[in-house]
N, C-alpha and C positions, 0 to 999 in steps of 0.2 A: 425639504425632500422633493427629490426629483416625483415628477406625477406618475411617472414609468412604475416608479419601486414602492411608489402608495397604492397604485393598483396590484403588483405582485404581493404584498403585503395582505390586502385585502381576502384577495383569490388563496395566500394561506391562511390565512384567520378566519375564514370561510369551513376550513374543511376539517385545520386543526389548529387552535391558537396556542396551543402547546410551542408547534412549531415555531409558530413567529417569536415567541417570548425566549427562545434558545436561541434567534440570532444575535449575532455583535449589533453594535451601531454599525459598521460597515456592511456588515448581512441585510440590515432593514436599510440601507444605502443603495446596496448595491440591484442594479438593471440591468438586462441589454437593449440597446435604444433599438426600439420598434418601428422606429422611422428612421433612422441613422444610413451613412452608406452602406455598411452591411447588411441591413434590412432592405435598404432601395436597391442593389443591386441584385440581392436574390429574387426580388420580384421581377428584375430585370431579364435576370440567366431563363426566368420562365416564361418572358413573353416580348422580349423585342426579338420578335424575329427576323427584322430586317438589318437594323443595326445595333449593336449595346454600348454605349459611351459612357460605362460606370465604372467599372472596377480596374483600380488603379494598376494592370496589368499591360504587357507591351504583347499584339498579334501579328502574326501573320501567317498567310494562307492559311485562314481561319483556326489556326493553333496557338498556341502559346508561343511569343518568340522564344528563342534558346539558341545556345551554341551545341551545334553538333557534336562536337568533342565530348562535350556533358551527355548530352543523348546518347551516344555509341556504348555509353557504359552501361547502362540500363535498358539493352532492346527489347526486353518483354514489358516494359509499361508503355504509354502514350504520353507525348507529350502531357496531355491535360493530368496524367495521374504522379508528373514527377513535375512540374514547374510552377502551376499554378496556385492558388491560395485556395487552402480548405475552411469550410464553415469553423466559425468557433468552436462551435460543440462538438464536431466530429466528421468524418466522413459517414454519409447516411448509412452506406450499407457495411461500413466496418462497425457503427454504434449497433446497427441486425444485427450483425456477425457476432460481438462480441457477448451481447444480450442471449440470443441462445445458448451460446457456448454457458455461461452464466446458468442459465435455466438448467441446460444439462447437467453441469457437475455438482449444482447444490437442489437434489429433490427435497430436502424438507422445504425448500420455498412454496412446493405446491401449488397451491394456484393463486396464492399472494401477489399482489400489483405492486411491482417497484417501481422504478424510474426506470428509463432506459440510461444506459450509460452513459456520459459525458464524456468525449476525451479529452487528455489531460497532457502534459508534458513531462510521461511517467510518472512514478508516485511519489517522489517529494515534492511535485507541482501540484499533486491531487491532496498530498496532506497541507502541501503549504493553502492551498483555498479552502479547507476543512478551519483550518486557524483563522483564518481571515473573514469567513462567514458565521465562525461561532465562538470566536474566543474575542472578550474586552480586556484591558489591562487587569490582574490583579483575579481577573475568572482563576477557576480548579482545572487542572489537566492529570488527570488519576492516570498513572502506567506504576507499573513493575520495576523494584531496583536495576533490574536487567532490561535496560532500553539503548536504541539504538540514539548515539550522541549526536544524531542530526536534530533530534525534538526538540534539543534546546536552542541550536538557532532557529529553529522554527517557530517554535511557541513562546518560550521565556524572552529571547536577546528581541528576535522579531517583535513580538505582539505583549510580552509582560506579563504573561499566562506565568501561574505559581505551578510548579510540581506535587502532587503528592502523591507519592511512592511506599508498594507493600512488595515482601518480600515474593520473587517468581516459585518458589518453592514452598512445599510443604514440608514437614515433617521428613514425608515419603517418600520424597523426589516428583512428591507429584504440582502442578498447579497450584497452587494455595489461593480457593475459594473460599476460602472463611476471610483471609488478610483480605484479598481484595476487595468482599461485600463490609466487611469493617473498614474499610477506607474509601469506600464511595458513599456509604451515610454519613459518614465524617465531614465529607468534602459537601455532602447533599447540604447537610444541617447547617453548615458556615454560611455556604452562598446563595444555596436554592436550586443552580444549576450548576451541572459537572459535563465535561468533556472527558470523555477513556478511550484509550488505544489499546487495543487487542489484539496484538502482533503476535500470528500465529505461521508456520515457524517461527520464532523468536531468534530477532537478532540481540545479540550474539549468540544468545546460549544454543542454539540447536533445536531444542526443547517447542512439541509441538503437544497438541490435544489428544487423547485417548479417548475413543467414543463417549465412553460415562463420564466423561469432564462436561461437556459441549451443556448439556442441560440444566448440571450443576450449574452454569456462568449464568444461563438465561434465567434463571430462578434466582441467582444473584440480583441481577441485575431489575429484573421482573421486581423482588422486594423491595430493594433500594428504591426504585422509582416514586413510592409513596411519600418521601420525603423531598422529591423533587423533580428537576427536568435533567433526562439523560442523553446525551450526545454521545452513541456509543459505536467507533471506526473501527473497522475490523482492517489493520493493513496487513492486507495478503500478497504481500512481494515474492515469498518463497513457496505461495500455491502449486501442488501437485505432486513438492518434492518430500514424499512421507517415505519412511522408510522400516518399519516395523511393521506388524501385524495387530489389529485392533483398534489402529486409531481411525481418527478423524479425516475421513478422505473428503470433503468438502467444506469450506467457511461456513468459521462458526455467523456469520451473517444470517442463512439457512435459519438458525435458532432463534434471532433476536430481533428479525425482520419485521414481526405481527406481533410483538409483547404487549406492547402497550401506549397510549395514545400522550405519554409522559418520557416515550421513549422514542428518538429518531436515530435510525441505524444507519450508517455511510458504510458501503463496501469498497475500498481502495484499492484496486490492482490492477495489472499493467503485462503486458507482454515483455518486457524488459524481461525477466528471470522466469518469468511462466515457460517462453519461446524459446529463450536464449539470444537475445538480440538486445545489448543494454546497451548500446550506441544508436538503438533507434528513439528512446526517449517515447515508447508508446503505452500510456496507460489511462484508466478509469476510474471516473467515480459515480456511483450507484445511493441514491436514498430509497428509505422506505421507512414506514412505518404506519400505527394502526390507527383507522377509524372508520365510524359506520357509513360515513359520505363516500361518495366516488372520491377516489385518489390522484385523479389526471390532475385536477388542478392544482393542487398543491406540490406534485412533482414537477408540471409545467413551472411554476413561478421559480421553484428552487433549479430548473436547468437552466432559468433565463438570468439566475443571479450569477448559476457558475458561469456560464455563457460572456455575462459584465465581468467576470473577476478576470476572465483569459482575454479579452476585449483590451482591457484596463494594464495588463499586461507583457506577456508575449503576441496577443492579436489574436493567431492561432497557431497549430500544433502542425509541422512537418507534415505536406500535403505525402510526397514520396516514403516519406515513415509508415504515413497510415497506410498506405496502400501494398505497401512489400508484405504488411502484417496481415491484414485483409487476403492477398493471393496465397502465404503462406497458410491460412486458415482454410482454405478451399482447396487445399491443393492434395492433391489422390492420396501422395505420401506421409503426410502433415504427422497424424498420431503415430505413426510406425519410426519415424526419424526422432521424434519427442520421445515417446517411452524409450528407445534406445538409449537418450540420453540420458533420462529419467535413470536408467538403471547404472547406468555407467557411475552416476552421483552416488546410486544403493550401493555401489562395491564399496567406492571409497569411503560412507560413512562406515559400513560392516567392518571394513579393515582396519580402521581407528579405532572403533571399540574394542577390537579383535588385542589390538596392540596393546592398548592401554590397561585395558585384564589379565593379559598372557605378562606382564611384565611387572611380578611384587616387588623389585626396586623402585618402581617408579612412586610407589604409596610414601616411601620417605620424601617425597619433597611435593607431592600435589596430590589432591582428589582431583575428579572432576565432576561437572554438574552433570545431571540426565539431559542427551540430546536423542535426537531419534529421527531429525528431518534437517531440512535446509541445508545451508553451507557451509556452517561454525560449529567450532565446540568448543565451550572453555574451562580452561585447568584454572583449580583454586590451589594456590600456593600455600605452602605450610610455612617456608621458615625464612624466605625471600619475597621484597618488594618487585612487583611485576615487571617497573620500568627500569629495574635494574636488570633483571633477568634477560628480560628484552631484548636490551642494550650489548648485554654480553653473546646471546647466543646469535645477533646481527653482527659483531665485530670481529669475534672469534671462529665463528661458525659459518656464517654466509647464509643463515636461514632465518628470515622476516617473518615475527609475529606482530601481534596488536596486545599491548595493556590496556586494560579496562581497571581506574581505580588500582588501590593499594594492592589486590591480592588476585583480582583474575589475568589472567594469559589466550589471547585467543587467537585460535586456530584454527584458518580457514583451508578445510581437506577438500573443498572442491575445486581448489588450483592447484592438487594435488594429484599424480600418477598412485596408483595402489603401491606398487613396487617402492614409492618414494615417503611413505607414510611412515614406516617403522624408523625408515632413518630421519627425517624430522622429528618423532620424540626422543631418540636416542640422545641429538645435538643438543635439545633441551636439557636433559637431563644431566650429560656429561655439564652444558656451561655452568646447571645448579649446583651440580658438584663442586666444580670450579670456585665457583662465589662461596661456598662453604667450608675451602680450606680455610 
């Protein structure tokens, strides 16, 4: 072992050995080299101030070189904020930026010491390092039969991580925290430690938290820990986009942040669908969790792993990404052009459920699950397989859905016009018709 990652090891076994014992071998691996060229030249950028001959970067007149052509497109940034290379970790003042933002929309955090945010290269790079610094072959990864089918290259094809999966629903249509705390003691009791994702909006289903849920999870979660170490990801892709009254307007992170010193919490989110900007590839990842020691160290060690794992990989994150996101964030208009859009998303989920209720033929050939946020909803088929359905109402119809498994259909109303909703389920419905002569 590198001496780098025996010291960060140390400095978490220091404050919480919980900690260390939930990383992979590649977690208790992984460093960012403290003497490396990335370390030598930011010592650099702070004090040659005559000449810097480090960073593998081409100048002139004291700027970044560039083609103009490329510059004219982008005249409100600087050269330096569109060409050059950003820190691994993030740009300084977008991981501030983002960290308040953070602070602001989830007050149960209080006055709780997290980490400051890491950027990431949106959040399948944030879960993909989530996998990489805590899952070994053959570990537990607890999620919900309703998961978004990237986990599995992620975790299973990637890394050999096993599934186990409880049902997203109750009874009631609601969350089913009973399935889920029965299947994280299960997974506890097998291996010792568990990895869970807490995909709130939930992809596919729609289906996000209602205030009185958020607690139930962290008293889940809270009891389950007695039988082991919990890795517990809150991926918050579809943050902000709530659409009812009553729920959960902040991650559930907020709840599970300070539980327990057997429990380490990752908050994964990104500007990607927060902003609206998913060609910029801008996202976060966030730890925290509890002990009686000061917490800088042990969040230091774990930013300098994720630090090695983006080092180890992409280098770092789109210097020009961070920074549109960053002036975006400061910028006079920012919440007033957001909530617009925010609501524009509320017509078209209201107008799908609106459809889908006002319409008793439709109950012959599909329920659908409770959604209430995000971008999806999906139909559960009564008396057709879904990739057939699919198939038909893409051939026949000219209108593209997603199969998930034998029986659901899903339907994304956020690249949908209001006006354009009704007749999307309509064409469903005619092609199940169809398929049922």
């Amino acid at each position: 072992m590198h001496p780098s990652a025996e010291e960060l090891n140390a400095s978490i076994a220091k404050v919480n050995s919980n900690v260390l014992e939930m990383l992979s071998d590649y977690g208790k691996n992984s460093y960012f080299p403290s003497l490396g060229i990335m370390a030598q030249a930011g010592e650099a950028k702070k004090k040659a101030h005559k000449y810097n001959a480090t960073i593998g970067i081409a100048t002139e007149n004291g700027a970044a070189m560039h083609l103009g052509c490329i510059k004219d497109m982008i005249p409100d940034l600087s050269p330096g904020e569109i060409f050059t290379y950003a820190p691994s970790s993030g740009v300084p003042a977008l991981r501030e930026a983002w960290f308040d933002k953070m602070r602001k929309e989830n007050p149960t955090l209080g006055d709780h010491q997290t980490s400051q945010p890491l950027v990431t290269n949106a959040l399948t790079h944030g879960l993909s390092i989530v996998g990489e610094l805590f899952l070994d072959r053959g570990d537990k990864i607890v999620v919900p039969g309703h998961f978004w089918e990237n986990y599995e290259l992620l975790y299973s094809t990637k890394l050999g991580a096993e599934f186990a999966t409880y049902d997203l629903y109750n009874d009631a249509g609601r969350f089913n925290v009973d399935g889920f705390k029965e299947t994280l003691i299960a997974a506890l009791k097998e291996k010792g430690k568990v990895v869970t994702i807490l995909n709130f909006p939930n992809n596919p289903t729609g289906y996000s938290l209602y205030k009185d849920e958020a607690p139930l999870i962290a008293d889940a979660i809270k009891e389950a820990s007695s039988f082991g170490k919990i890795v517990a990801v809150t991926d918050d892709a579809y943050f902000s986009l709530f659409f009812e009254d009553n729920m959960l307007e902040e991650s559930l992170f907020g709840h599970i942040a300070n539980l327990d010193e057997n429990v380490l919490a990752i908050k994964v989110d990104g500007a990607t669908k927060e902003e609206f900007v998913w060609g910029l590839r801008v996202g976060f990842i966030t730890f925290s969790t509890k002990s009686n020691e000061d917490l800088s160290g042990l969040y230091k060690s774990l930013e300098q792993k994720v630090s090695g794992c983006i080092r180890a990989t992409v280098s770092n994150i789109s210097n020009l990404s961070q920074n549109l996101v960053l002036k975006a964030l400061k910028h006079s208009d920012f919440e007033k052009q957001k909530n617009e859009k925010i609501n524009t998303m509320k017509a078209r989920a209201i107008e799908t459920k609106r459809v889908l209720d006002a319409k008793e033929e439709f109950n012959e050939e599909w329920t659908y699950y409770p959604f209430n946020a995000g971008y999806f909803m999906c139909l559960k088929l009564k008396n057709l397989k879904a990739n057939e359905l699919r198939l038909k109402v893409l051939n026949d119809y000219g209108v593209g859905t997603i199969a998930l498994g034998p029986t659901d259909l899903r339907v994304a109303f956020s690249c949908l016009n209001v006006d354009q909703i009704e007749d999307v389920f309509d064409c469903i419905f005619k092609a199940a018709k169809d398929l049922s002569k």
